[in-house]
C-alpha positions in Angstrom: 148.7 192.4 -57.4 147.6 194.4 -60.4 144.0 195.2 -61.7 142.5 192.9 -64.4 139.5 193.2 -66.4 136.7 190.6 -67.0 134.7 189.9 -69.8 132.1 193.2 -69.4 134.8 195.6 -68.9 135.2 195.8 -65.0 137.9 196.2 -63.1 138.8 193.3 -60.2 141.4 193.9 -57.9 143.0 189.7 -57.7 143.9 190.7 -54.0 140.6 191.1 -52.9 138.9 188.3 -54.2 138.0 185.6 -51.5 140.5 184.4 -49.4 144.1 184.7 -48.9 145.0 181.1 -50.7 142.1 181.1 -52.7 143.0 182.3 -56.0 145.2 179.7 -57.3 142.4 177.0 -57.0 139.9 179.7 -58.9 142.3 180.4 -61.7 143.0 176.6 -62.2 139.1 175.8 -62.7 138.9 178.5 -65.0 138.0 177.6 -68.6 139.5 179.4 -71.9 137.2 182.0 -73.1 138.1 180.2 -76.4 136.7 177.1 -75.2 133.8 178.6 -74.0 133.0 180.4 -77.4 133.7 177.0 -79.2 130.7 175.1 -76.6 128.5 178.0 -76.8 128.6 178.1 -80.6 128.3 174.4 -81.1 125.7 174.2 -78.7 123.8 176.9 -80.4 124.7 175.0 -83.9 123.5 171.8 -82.3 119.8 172.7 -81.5 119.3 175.1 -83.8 120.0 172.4 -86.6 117.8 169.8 -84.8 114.6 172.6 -84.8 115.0 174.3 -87.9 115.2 171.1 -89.9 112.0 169.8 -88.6 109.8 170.6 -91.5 111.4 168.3 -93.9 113.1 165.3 -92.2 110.1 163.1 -92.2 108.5 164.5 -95.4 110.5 164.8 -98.2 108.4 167.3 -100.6 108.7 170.4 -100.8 106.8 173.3 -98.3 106.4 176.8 -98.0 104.3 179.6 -99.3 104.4 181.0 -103.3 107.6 182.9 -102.2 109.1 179.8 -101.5 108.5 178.1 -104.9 108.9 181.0 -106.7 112.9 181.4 -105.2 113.2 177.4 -106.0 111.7 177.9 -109.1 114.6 180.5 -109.9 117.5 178.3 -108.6 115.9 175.0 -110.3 116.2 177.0 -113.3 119.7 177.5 -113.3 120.4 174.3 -111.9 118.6 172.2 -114.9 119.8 174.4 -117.5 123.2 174.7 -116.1 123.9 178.5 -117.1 123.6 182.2 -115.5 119.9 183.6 -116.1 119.3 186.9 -116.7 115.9 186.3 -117.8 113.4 184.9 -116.2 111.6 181.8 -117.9 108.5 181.8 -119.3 106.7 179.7 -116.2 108.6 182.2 -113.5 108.2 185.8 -115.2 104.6 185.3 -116.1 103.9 184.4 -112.8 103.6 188.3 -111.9 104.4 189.6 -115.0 106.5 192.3 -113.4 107.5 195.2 -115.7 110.9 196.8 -114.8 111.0 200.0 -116.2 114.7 200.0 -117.2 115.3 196.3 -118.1 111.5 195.9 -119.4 109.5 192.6 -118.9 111.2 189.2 -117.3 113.7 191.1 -115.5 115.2 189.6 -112.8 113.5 190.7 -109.7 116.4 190.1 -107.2 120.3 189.6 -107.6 120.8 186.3 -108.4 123.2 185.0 -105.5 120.0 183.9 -103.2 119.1 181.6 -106.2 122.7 180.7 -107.3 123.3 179.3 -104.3 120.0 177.3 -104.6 121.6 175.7 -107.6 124.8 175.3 -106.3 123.1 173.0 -103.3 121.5 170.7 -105.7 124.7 170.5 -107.6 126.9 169.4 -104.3 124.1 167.8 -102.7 122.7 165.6 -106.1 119.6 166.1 -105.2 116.6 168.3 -106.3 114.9 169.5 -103.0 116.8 168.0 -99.4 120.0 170.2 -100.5 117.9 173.0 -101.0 116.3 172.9 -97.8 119.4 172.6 -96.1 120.5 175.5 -97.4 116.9 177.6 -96.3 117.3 176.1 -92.6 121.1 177.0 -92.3 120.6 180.5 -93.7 117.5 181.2 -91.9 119.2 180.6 -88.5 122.8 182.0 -89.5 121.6 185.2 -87.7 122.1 183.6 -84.2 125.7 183.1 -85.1 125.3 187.3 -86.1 124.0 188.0 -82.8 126.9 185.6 -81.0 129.5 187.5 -82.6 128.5 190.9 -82.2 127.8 190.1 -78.6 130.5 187.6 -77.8 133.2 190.1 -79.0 131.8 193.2 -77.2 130.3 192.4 -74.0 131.3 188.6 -73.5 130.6 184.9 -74.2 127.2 184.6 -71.7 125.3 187.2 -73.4 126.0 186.5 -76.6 124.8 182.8 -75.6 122.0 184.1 -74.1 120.5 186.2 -76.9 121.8 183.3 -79.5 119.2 181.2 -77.9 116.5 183.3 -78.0 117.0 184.0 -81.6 117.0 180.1 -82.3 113.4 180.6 -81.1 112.6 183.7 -82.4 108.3 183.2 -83.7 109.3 185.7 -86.7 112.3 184.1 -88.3 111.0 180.8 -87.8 107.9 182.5 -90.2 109.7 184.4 -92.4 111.9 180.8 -93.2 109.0 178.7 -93.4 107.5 181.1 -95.7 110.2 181.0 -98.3 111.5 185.0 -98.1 114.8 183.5 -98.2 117.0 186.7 -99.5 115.0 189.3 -97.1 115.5 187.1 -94.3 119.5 186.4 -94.7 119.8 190.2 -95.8 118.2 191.3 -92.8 120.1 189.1 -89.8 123.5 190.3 -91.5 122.8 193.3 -89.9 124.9 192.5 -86.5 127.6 191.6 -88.1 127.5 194.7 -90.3 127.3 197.0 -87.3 130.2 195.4 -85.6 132.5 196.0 -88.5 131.5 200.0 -89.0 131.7 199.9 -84.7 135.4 198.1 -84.6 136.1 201.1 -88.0 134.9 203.8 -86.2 135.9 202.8 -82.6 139.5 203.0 -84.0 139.3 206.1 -85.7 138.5 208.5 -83.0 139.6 206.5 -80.0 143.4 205.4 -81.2 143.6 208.3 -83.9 143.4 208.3 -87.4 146.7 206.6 -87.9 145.8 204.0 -85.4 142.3 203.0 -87.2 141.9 199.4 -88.0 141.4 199.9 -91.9 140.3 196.1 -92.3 136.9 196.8 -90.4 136.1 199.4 -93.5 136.8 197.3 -95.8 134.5 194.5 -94.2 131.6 197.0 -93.8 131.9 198.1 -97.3 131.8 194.1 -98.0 129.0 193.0 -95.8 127.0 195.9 -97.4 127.5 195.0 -100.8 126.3 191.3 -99.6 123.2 192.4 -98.1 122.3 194.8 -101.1 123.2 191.4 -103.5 120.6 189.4 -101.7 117.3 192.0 -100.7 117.7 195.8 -100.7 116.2 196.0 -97.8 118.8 195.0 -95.3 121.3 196.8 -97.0 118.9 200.1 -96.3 118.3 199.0 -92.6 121.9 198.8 -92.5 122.8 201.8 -93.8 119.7 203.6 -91.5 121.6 202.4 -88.3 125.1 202.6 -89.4 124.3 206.3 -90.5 122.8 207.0 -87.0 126.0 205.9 -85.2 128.1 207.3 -87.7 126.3 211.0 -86.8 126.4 210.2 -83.0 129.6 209.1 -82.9 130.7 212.7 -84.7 128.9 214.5 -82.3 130.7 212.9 -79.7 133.9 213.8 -81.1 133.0 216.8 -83.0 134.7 215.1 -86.0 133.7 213.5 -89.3 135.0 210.4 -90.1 136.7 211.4 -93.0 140.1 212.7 -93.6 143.0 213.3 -95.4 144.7 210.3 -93.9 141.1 207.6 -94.5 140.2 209.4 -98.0 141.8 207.3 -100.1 140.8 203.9 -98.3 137.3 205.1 -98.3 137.1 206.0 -101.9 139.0 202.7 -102.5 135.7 200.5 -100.4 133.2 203.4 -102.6 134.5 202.0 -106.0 134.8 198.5 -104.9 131.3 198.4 -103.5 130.1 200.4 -106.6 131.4 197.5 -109.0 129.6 195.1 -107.3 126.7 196.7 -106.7 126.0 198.6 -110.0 125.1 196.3 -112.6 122.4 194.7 -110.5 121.1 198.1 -109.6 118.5 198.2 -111.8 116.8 195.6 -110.6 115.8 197.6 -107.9 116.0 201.0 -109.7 113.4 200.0 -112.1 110.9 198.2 -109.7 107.6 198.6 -109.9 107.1 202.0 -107.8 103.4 201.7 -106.9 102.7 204.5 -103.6 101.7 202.4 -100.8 99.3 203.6 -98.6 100.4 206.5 -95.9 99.2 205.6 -92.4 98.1 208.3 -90.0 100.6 209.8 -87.7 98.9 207.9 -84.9 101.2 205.2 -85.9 104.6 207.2 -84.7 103.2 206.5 -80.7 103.1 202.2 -81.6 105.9 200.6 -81.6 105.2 197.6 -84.1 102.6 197.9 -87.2 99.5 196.5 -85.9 97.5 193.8 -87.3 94.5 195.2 -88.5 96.9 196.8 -91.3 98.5 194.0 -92.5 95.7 191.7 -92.4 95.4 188.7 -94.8 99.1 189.6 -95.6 100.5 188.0 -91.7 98.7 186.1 -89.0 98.1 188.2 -86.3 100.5 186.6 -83.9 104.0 187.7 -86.2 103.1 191.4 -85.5 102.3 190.7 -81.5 105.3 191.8 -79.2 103.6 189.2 -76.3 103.7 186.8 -78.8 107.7 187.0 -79.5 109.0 187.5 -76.0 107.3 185.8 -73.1 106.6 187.6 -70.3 109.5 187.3 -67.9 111.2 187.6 -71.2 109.9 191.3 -71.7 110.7 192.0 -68.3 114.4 191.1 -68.8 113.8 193.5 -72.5 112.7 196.9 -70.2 115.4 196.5 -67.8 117.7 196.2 -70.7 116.6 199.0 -72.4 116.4 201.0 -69.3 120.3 200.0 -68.2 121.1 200.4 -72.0 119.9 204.3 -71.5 121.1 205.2 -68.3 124.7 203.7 -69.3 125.2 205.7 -72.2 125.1 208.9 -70.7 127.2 207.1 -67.2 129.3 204.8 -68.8 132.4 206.1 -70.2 134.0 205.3 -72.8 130.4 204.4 -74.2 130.9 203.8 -77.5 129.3 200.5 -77.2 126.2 201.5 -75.7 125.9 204.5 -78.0 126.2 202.0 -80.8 122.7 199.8 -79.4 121.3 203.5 -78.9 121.9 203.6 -82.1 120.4 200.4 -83.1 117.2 200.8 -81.5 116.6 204.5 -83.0 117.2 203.2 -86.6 114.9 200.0 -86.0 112.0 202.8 -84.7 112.2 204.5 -87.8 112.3 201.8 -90.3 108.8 200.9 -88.1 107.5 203.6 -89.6 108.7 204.1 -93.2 104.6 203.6 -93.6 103.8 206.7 -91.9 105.7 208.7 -94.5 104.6 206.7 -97.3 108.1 205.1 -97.8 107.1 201.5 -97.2 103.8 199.9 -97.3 102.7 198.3 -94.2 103.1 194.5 -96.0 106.8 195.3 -96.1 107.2 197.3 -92.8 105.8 194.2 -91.2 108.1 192.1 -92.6 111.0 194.4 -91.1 110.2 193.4 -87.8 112.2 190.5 -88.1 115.1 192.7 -87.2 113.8 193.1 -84.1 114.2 189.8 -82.4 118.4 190.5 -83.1 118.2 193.9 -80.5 115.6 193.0 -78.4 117.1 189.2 -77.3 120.7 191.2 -76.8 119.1 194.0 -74.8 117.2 191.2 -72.5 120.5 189.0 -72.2 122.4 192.0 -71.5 120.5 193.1 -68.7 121.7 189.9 -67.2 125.0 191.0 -67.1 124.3 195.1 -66.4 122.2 194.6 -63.7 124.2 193.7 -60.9 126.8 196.0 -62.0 124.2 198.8 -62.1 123.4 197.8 -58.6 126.5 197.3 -57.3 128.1 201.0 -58.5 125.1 202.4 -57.1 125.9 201.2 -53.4 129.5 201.5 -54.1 129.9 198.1 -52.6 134.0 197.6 -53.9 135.8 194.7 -55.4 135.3 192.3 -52.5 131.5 192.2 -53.6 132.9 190.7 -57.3 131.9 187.3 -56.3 128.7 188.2 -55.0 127.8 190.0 -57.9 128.7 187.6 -60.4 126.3 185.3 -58.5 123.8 187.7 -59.2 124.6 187.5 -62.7 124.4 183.7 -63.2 121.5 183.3 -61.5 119.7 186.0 -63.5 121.1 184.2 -67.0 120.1 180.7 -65.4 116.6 182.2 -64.8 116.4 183.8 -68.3 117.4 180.5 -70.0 115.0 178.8 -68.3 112.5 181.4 -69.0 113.4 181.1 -73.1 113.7 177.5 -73.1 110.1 177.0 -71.2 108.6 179.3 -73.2 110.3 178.3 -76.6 111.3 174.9 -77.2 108.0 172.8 -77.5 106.5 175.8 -79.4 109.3 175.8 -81.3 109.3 172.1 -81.7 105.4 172.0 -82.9 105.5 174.7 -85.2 108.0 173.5 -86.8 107.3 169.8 -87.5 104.0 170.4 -87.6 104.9 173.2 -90.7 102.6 172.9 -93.9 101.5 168.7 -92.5 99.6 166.7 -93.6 97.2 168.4 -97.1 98.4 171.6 -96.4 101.6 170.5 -98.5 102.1 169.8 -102.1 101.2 165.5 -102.0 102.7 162.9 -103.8 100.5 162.3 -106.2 100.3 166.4 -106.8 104.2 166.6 -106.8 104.2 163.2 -109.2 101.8 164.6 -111.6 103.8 168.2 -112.4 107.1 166.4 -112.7 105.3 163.8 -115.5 102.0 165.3 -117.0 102.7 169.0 -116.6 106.5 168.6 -117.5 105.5 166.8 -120.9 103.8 170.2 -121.9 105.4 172.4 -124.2 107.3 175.1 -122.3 105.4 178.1 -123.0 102.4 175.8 -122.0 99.8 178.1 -119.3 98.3 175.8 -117.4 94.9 177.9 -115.8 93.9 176.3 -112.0 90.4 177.3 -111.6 89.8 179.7 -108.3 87.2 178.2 -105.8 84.7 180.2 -104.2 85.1 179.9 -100.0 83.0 177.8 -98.0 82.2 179.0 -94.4 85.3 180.4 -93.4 87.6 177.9 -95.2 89.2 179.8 -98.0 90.1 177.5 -100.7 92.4 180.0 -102.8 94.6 180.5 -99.9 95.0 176.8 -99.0 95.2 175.9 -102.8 97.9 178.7 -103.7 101.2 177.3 -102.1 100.1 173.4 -103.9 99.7 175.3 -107.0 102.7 177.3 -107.1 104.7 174.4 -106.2 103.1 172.4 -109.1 104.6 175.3 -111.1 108.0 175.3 -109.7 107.9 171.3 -110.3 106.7 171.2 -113.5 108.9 174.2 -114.8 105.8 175.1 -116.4 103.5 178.0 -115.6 100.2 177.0 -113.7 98.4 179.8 -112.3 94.6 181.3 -111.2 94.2 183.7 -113.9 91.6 182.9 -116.6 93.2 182.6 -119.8 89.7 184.9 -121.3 90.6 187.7 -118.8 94.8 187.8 -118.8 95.1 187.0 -122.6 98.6 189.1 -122.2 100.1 186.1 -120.0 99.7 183.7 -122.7 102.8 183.0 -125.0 101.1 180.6 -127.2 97.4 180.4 -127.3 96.9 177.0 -128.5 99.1 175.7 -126.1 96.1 176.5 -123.2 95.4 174.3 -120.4 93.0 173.9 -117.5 93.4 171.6 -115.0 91.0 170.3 -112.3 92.1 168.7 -109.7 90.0 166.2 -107.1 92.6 164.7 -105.2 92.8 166.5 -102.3 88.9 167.1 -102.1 88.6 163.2 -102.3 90.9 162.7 -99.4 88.5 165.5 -97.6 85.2 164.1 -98.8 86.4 160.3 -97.8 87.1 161.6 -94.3 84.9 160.0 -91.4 84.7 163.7 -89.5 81.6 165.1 -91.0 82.3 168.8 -91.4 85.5 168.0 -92.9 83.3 165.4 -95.1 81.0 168.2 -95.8 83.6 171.1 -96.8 85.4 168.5 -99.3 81.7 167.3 -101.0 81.2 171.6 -101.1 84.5 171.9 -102.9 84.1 169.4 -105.6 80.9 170.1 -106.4 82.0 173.8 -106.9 85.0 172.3 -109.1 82.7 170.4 -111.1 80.7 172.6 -111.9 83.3 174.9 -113.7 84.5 171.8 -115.5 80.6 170.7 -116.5 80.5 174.8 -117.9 83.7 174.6 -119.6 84.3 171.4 -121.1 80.8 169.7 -120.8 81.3 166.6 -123.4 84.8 167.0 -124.1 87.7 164.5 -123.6 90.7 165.1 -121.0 94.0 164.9 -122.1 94.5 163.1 -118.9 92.9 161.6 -116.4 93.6 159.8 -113.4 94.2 159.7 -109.5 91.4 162.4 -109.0 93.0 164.7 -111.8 91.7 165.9 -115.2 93.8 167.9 -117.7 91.8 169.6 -120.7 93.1 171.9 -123.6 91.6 175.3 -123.4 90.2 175.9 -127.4 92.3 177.1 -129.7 89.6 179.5 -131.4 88.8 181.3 -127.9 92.1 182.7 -127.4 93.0 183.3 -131.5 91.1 186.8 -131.4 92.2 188.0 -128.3 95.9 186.8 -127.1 99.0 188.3 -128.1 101.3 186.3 -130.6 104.0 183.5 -129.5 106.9 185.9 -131.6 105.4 189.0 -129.1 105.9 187.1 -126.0 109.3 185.4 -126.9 110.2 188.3 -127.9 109.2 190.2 -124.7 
């Protein structure tokens, strides 16, 4: 009988495994790989769709910090006024009153297929918010499906199952979806899928010759890039870091660029394609905002993630902990990977596939520290880490697989220990699953359903009031929400933020912190000023029978009184009810100071 190959590449010799007689009654219980992939990815679908879409299947309203509202508000808009927007409305582009330097002020601050698609879920699902966070929960966890194909098409269905699970309860994507940075996140977990398509291109190139290269990979790259520039710039950069790294490895090895006579004009073909997708939009980026962020010392370049004390107030501690990503025997599946990963590519031949991870793992340490060189701050070099989770689960499910390989070359042990060591491997996966599930799915399951519960989300009353009161104002109305001062170690401004914001993206009109005295440049219309004080929350805290929450809520809206006793002492609200009071800010105190309605419309 002849040699065949199984799923990771090694030869079996059919003669030699197990008994004379045996083989027939093997090859009849084995299942289609395509079978397997189907299972695996439905499975993967299954739970994934059950966790992620915790947050929202008993409450309704909407969740998430200001990013969140601030990419709804953006979609909403297009939705409700059913055409493209290339500026941003009054309510959204105030809201940071970001100044590109090329398309001036209420530029769009990202490409707008992120927020189309927004509108094109409330269109198809007919409803304002449910659609919407369908949409966020698919997206978010699209980059186990990444991971599954990348792994599933180079190393084999039980890896790429492996590592697809982990990913479903990977700490940092869950955050980065609850959160609301929709367009990083779904930029970022392209990034597999982008790698395997420049892999499959080059692969073909130098292995089968130039004529023999699979020209459709190319274009696909090319594609995928332009997708992930379309929805955050920095995927498409991360991207293009690792791609570049293989790219120049992969030439080494060969001693041969990747370009010739015979690929020129393909390439140049993908260039201008991806150049007319990408060019009109590249302004947005282009004329960003360029404020230096701060350099850190070159301490840094010896840690492997950004540490906490760094990013502070920006991320809770646990998003930049490795322990707190990968449980223990987790992380000891992680350093065997990455050990077996290393001594492979310099045993294993051909190796492109190793040399490709290598790869990966050199471009993810130096986008860790793009703040050393003053490239990224350390806000946005924490928020890169969500790349991680995508390398690190594969390089811990692949160990799985490489391990009793490893060991098995080592003591030559032959083809009749096959069985035996793929044993060995499906214990080691059945002990790694069980180490992810134990470890993952009730913490999983808490977090999420237990996302933004109870006052920490927008209310009823809150999300009933914007889409009435606020919504009756005139558009260019700016609504001021007075800033609380913090009591004990409750901060009010960061609790009240997200509510507020989502009052905003609600109401379609702008509500925001800033003083209308001290940001007179915000205001489009000064006699359309208004200030609003609202008690409901701090009545539901004051009314509780816990005393210190009792305490904190009496503190609050004392504090909130106050401010409306010194700035409308005697006046009459415009509105008033359920614990909220609305008051127009005086016409004569902004007259003097603000700049005209025509200036802002204008701007």
């Amino acid at each position: 009988m002849g040699e065949s190959k199984d799923e990771e590449g090694v030869s079996v010799n059919a003669a030699s495994v197990g008994p004379a007689g045996s083989g027939a009654g093997l090859s009849s219980l084995r299942v289609s790989p395509k079978v397997l992939t189907v299972a695996a990815v439905a499975a993967l679908f299954i739970v994934s769709l059950y966790l992620w879409t915790l947050p929202f299947r008993e409450n309704r309203l909407p969740f998430g910090e200001g990013d969140s509202a601030w990419h709804f508000a953006i979609g909403d808009e297009i939705s409700s006024s059913d055409k493209a927007t290339f500026r941003l409305p009054y309510y959204v582009g105030v809201w940071y009153y970001g100044f590109n330097r090329i398309l001036g002020p209420f530029a769009l601050e990202y490409p707008p297929p992120n927020h189309v698609n927004y509108a094109l879920m409330q269109f198809f699902g007919g409803e304002r918010f449910i659609p919407v966070f369908i949409y966020r929960a698919v997206a978010s966890f699209l980059g186990v499906f990444s991971v599954f194909f990348l792994l599933s098409r180079l190393f084999g269905v039980l890896p790429a199952f492996i590592a697809g699970l982990g990913l479903v309860f990977s700490f940092r994507e869950q955050m980065i979806f609850l959160w609301g940075q929709q367009p990083t996140l779904v930029s970022l977990i392209i990034m597999p899928v982008v790698l395997y398509s420049w892999y499959s291109y080059l692969v073909s190139y130098y292995a089968a010759g130039e004529r023999g290269e699979r020209r459709v990979y190319l274009y696909l790259a090319f594609a995928l890039l332009a997708s992930q520039f379309m929805l955050h710039i920095q995927g498409f950069l991360a991207s293009l870091l690792v791609l570049g790294i293989f790219t120049a490895v992969m030439a080494a090895k060969f001693r041969k660029l990747p370009v010739s006579r015979s690929n020129l004009v393909p390439f140049a073909a993908a260039l201008v394609a991806f150049s007319a997708v990408v060019a009109p939009f590249a302004p947005i980026y282009l004329g960003a905002p360029s404020d230096v962020p701060p350099v850190s010392s070159v301490e840094r370049l010896m840690q492997w993630n950004i540490p906490h004390n760094l990013v502070s107030g920006s991320f809770p501690e646990p998003f930049v902990l490795f322990s707190h990503e990968y449980a223990f025997p987790v992380r000891l599946f992680l350093f065997a990977g990455i050990l077996l990963l290393i001594a492979r590519a310099f045993l294993i031949r051909p190796n492109y596939r190793e040399l490709m991870l290598v790869s990966w793992l050199a471009g993810l340490y130096i986008i860790f520290h793009l703040d050393v060189f003053g490239i990224l701050d350390q806000g946005r070099v924490a928020r890169m880490q969500v790349i991680e989770p995508a390398l690190f689960f594969s390089l811990a499910a692949l160990s799985v697989v490489w391990l009793p390989q490893t060991v098995s070359s080592i003591l030559k042990l032959g083809a009749r220990f096959v069985p035996a060591a793929n044993a060995a491997k499906y214990i080691l996966a059945a002990v790694l699953v069980l180490a992810l599930l134990g470890g993952g799915w009730s913490s999983t399951q808490a977090r999420l359903k237990g996302a933004y519960g109870g006052l920490e989300r927008i209310t009823p009353l809150q999300a009933e009031f914007a889409a009435g009161v606020l919504h009756s104002l005139p558009e260019k109305a700016f609504i001021y929400d007075p800033v609380l001062p913090n009591v004990g170690s409750f901060s009010y401004t960061t609790w009240r933020y997200p509510k507020m914001r989502w009052m905003l993206a609600i109401s379609q009109r702008y509500v925001g912190r800033d003083f209308p005295d001290e940001f007179p440049h915000k205001i489009a219309d000064p006699s359309e000023v208004y200030v609003l004080f609202d008690y409901s929350d701090l009545a539901l805290l004051a009314s509780s029978s816990d005393q210190g929450t009792k305490q904190l809520g009496l503190a609050l809206a004392n504090e909130l009184q106050a401010v409306e006793l010194r700035l409308f002492n005697n006046s009459i609200p415009l509105y008033d009810g359920n614990n909220m009071r609305l008051y127009k800010y005086p016409y004569e105190r902004l007259t003097n100071s603000s700049i005209s309605s025509s200036e802002a419309a204008s701007a």
